[in-house]
C-alpha positions as CSV (number, residue, x, y, z in Angstrom):
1,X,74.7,67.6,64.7
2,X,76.6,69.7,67.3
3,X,74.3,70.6,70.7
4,X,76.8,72.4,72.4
5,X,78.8,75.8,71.0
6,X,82.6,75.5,70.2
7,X,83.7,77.9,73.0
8,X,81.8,75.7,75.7
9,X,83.0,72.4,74.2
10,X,86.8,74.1,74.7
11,X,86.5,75.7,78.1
12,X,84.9,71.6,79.5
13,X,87.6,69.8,77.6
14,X,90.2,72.6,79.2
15,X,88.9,71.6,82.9
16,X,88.6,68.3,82.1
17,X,92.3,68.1,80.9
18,X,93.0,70.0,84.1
19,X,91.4,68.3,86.5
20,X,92.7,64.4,84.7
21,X,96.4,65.6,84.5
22,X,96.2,66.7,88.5
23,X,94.6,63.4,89.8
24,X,96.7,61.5,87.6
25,X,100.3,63.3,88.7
26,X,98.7,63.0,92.2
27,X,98.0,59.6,92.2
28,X,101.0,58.4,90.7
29,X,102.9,60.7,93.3
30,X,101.3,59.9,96.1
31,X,101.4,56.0,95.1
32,X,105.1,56.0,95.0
33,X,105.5,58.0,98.0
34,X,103.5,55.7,99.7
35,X,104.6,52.3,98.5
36,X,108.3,52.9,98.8
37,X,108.1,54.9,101.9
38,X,109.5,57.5,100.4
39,X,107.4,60.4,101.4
40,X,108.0,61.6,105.4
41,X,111.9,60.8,106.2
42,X,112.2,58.1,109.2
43,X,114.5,58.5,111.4
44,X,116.8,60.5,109.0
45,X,117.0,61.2,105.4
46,X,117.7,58.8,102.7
47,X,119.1,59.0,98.6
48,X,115.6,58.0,98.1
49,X,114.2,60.8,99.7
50,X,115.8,63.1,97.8
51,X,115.4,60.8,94.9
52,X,112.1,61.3,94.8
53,X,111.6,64.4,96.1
54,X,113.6,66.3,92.9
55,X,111.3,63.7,91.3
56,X,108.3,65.8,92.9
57,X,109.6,68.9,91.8
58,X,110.7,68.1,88.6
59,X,106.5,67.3,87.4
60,X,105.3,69.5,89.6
61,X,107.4,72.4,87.4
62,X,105.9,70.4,84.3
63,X,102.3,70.0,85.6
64,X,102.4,73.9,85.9
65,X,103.7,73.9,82.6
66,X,100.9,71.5,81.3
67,X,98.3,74.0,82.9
68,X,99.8,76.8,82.0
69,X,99.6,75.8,78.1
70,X,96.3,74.2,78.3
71,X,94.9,77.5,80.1
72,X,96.8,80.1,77.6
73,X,94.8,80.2,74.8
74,X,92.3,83.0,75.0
75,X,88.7,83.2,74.8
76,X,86.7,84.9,72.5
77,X,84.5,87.0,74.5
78,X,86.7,88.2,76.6
């Protein structure tokens, strides 16, 4: 037996999705940042800077991409 209408059930699962797939890419971002000391350039600017940061941008651009499709589907009131 259901409890909870369909269009409820979707818009949770939509913000759960959401907020998962950010603290996941976050996390993992952040963890390699931080780990490889990768994420502020000492003294100068090395191959693994710029390594990761077109890493960064590259699933930052798919993240967006994620929400955008998870987000696009419309409601039915509205």
């Amino acid at each position: 037996m259901d409890m909870m209408e369909h269009d409820v059930k979707d818009f949770l699962k939509r913000i759960v999705w959401t907020v998962s797939a950010g603290f996941f890419w976050l996390t993992i971002t952040v963890a390699i940042g931080a780990y490889n000391d990768l994420l502020v350039p000492n003294p100068k600017i090395t191959i693994g800077n710029i390594i990761f940061y077109i890493w960064f941008a590259v699933t930052t651009a798919a993240l967006i991409y994620l929400y955008v499709r998870i987000w696009k589907k419309k409601f039915p009131h509205g």
